[in-house]
N, C-alpha and C positions, 0 to 999 in steps of 0.2 A: 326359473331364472333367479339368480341370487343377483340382489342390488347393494348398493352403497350408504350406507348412511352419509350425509350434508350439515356441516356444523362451519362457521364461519361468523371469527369477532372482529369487532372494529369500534375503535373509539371515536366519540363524538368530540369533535374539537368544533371552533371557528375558523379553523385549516385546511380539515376532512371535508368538511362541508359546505363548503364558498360562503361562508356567514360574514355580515358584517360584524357583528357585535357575538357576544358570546350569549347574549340573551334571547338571539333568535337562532340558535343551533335548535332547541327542541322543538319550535312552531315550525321551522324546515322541516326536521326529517317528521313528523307528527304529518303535518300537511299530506306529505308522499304515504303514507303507511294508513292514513286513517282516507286515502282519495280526496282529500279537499281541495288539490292543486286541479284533480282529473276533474272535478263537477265545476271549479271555476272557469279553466281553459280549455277544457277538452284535452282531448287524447290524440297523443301527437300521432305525425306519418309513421315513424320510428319506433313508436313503442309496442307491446308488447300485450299491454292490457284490454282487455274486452268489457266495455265499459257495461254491454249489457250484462254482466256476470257478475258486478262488482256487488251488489245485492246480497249475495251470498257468501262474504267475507264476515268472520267473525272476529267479533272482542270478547279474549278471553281474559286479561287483565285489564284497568284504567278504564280511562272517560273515553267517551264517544267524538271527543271533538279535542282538536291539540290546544284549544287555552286551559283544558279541563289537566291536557296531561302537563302543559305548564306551569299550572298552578298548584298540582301537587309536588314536582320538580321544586318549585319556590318555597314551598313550604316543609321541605324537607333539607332546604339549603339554608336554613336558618338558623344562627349558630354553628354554621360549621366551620370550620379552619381552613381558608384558602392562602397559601404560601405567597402566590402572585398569579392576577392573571394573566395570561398568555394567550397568544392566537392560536398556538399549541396545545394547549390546556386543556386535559380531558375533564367534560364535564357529567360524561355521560358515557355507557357503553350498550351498542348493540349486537345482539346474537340474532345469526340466519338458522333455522334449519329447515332443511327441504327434503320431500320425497318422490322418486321418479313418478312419472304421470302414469303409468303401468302399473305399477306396485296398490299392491292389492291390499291396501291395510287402510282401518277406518282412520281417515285422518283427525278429524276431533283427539281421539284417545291419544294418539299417537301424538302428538301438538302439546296435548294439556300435562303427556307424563313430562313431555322436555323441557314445558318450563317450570315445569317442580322441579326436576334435575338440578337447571340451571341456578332455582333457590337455595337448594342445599347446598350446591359447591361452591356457588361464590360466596353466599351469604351475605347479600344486600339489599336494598330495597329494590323492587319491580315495579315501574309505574305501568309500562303498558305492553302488553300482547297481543298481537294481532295476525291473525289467520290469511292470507292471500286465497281463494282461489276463481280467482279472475285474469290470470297468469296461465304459462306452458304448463308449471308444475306448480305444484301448493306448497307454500313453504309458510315460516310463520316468524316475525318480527317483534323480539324481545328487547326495550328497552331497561335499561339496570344504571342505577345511579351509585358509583362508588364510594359509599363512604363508609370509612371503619373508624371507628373510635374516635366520631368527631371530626374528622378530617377528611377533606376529599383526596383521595389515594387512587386514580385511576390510572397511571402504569403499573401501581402495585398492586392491582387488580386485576388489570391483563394480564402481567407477566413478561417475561423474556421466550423464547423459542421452547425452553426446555418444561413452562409451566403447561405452554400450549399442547406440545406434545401429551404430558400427564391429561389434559383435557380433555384431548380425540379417547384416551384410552380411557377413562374414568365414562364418557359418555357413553361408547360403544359397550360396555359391561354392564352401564345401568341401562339402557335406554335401548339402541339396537338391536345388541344380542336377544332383549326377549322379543325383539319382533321380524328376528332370522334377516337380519341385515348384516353386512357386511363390512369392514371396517376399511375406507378407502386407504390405497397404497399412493404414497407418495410419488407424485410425477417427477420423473428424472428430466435435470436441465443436463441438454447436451449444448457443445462449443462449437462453434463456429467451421471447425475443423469437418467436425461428424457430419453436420449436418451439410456440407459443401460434396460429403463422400454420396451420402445419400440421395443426393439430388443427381450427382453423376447415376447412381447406379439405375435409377428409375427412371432417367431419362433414357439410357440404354434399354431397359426393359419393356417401356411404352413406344420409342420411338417408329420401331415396326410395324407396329398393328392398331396406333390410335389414327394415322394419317392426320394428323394438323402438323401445323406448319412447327420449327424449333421455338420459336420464341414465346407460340402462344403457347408451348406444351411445359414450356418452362418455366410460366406466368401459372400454371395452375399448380407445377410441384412444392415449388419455392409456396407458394398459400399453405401447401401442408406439411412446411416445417416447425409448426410450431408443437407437432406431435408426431415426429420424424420416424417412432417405432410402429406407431397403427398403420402407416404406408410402408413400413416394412412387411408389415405383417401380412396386408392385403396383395401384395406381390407376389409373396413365398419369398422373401428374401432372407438373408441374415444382417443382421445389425452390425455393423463395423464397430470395430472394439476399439477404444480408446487408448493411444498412449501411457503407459503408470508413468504418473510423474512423478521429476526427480526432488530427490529431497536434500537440504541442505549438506548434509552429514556423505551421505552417497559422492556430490559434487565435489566436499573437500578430502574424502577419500579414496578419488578415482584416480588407478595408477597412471602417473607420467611419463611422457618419452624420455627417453634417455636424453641428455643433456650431450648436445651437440660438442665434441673436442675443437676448441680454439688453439688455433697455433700462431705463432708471428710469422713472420715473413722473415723476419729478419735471427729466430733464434738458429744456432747451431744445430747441424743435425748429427747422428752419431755415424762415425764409419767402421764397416765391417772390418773384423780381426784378417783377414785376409786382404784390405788392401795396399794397393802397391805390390804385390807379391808377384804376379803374373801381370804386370804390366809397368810401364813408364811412370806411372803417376805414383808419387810416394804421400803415405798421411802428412796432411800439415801439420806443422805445428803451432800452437799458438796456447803460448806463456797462461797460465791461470785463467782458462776460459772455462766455463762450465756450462757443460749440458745439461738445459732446463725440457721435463717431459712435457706433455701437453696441458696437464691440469696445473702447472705453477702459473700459466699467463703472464708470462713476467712484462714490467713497463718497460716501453722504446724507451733505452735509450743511444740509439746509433748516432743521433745526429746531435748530441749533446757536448758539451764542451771539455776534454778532460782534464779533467782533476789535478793539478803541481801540487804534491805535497812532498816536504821532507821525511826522508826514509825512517831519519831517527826521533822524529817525531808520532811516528804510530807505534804505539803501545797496545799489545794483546789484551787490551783488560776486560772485562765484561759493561762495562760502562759507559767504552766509546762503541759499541756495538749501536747502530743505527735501530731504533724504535719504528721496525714497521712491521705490519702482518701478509706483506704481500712478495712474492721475490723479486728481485730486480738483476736485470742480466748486468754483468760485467761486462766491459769492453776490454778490447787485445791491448791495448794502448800499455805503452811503459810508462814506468814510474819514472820521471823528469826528477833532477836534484835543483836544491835552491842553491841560491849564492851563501857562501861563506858566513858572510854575515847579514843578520837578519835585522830589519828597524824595532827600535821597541819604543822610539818614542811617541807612543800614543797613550790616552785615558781613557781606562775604563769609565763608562757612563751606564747607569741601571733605568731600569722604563720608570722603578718606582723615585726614582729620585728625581724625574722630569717632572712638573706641576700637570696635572689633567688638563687646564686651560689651554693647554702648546699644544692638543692635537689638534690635527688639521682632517676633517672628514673629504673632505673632497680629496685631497694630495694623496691622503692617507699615511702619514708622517707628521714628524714634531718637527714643529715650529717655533721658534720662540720670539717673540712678539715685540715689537720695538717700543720702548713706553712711549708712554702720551705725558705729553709737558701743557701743563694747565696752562689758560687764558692769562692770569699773574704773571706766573713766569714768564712769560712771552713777552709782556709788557715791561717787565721787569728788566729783562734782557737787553729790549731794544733802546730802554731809558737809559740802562747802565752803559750802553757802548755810545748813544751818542753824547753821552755828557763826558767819556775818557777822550773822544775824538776832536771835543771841543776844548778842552784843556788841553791837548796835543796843539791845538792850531794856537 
């Protein structure tokens, strides 16, 4: 049977690890690694650990006790360059690696080559390493303290997704491969969708021959979607395939329906060259009316008011040509004449020659404003007439 090789990092913060202070991130995780919480409190309902076994865990890096590995932790932070701290703040970084409980390889060897591995490639200090096998599987607990050039750099140390990756494959070539492991494949996340299909399918599949009831049967599917293809698999089923989703470019270059023809109600329609010919009904006629097709849309105007203008007054010139980009139906309506004679007495007035102060926002119109006559003058006024009215009397 060919296994998996187990590698897993994670930064020490006072975030990661429910710490108060960032000075008790390394007496936490130390505690748990070196058993000092198990021999205090004992071993919980929950856990996992067999206390009689823990005897047999080895330290292959650091001190036997977490103020030992504190205190070299402290004394390698001395002088070094902290930006700021943070409850975020990596101050520390640990490596998992584990091997199935099956797997047949001496695990000392196996342990001691991964955290020389882990020396080489990050290239930091290691306080402490430590062997579990008091646990289901044996795995082994690499602490590393990020510092490069003086300065503590530990996202720069972990990396983004793409160093992690470089990681799995850098380990599995030095490390794995010579001990015929296998390089685990990425778990595929499925959406909500898939996994709604999969729970339909398996409930069809089970509902025959498990005999319990819908809901309890449906209480134990839903438990196994959190790996929706191993319950594929165990059924004989096929995996329902995902949707390709669409992409931006796809969406803006997917063809359109045709653009529906609008027509008015009120435009002209055209009539056939044959009518009136076989029958009582003759074409109307009607003066300069033009027929607009479907795509002009042209504006109502039936209920509008029309237009008196004097005949000798329109000029064909390109100038009185109305500025629009859209068509506008003419109406049948005839050209009315003016009277004889026309008024001309009135003044040109231009907007620029109005003062800005005279418009009115609310009217939306010029206004012009009645002045204001000062408190003097007023008194002035009222002194001047009663002293004429009294030399009158």
């Amino acid at each position: 049977m060919i296994y998996s090789h187990f590698l897993r990092i994670k930064g020490l913060s006072a975030k990661t690890t429910d710490s108060r202070t960032q000075a008790a991130v390394i007496p936490r995780v130390m505690g748990h690694n070196l058993r000092e919480q198990v021999a205090k409190m004992g071993v919980r309902a929950d856990s996992h650990i067999d206390a009689t076994r823990s005897k047999d865990n080895i330290v292959l890096r650091g001190g036997c006790t977490s103020d030992d590995v504190a205190s070299a932790v402290n004394a390698l932070m001395k002088g070094v360059i902290v930006s700021k701290w943070r409850t975020d703040t990596i101050g520390a970084i640990e490596l998992i690696f584990s091997l199935p409980s099956t797997a047949k390889i001496n695990h000392l060897d196996y342990f001691s080559a991964s955290v020389k591995w882990a020396e080489s490639f990050f290239n930091v200090p290691i306080v402490s390493a430590v062997i579990h096998l008091d646990e289901d599987t044996p795995h082994c607990h690499v602490i590393l303290v990020p510092i490069v050039n003086g300065k503590l750099c530990g996202s720069q140390v972990m990396g983004n997704k793409r160093r992690m990756v470089a990681m799995q494959e850098d380990y599995h070539s030095s490390v794995g491969k010579q001990y015929g492991l296998a390089r685990p494949t990425p778990k595929t996340r499925y959406g909500a969708a898939i996994k709604q299909e999969c729970t339909e399918l398996a409930f069809k599949a089970l509902e025959p021959i498990c005999g319990l009831t819908d809901d309890v049967l449906l209480f134990f599917i839903k438990g196994c979607m959190d790996n929706p293809e191993a319950l594929m698999q165990k059924l004989g089923l096929e995996m329902p395939t995902s949707k390709p989703k669409t992409t931006f470019a796809a969406i803006m270059t997917k063809p359109c329906k045709p653009e529906k023809q609008v027509r008015s109600k009120y435009a002209a329609k055209p009539y056939p060259d044959n009518y009136g010919e076989n029958s009582d009904h003759s074409k109307p006629e009607v003066a300069d009316t033009a027929i607009l097709n479907d795509k002009e849309k042209p504006i109502e105007v039936e209920s509008a008011i029309p237009i008196v203008v004097e005949s000798d007054l329109i000029k064909p010139h390109e100038k009185n040509q109305p500025l629009s980009c859209v068509g506008v139906q003419p109406h049948a309506h005839l050209i009315a004449h003016l009277p004889d004679t026309v008024p001309d007495d009135y003044t040109r007035i231009r907007e620029t020659d109005i003062p800005a102060n005279e418009w009115d926002c609310e009217r939306g119109e010029y206004t012009k404003e009645t002045p204001r006559v000062s408190r003097k003058e007023q008194v002035f006024t009222s002194v001047h007439k009663a002293l004429s009215m009294r030399k009158r009397n």
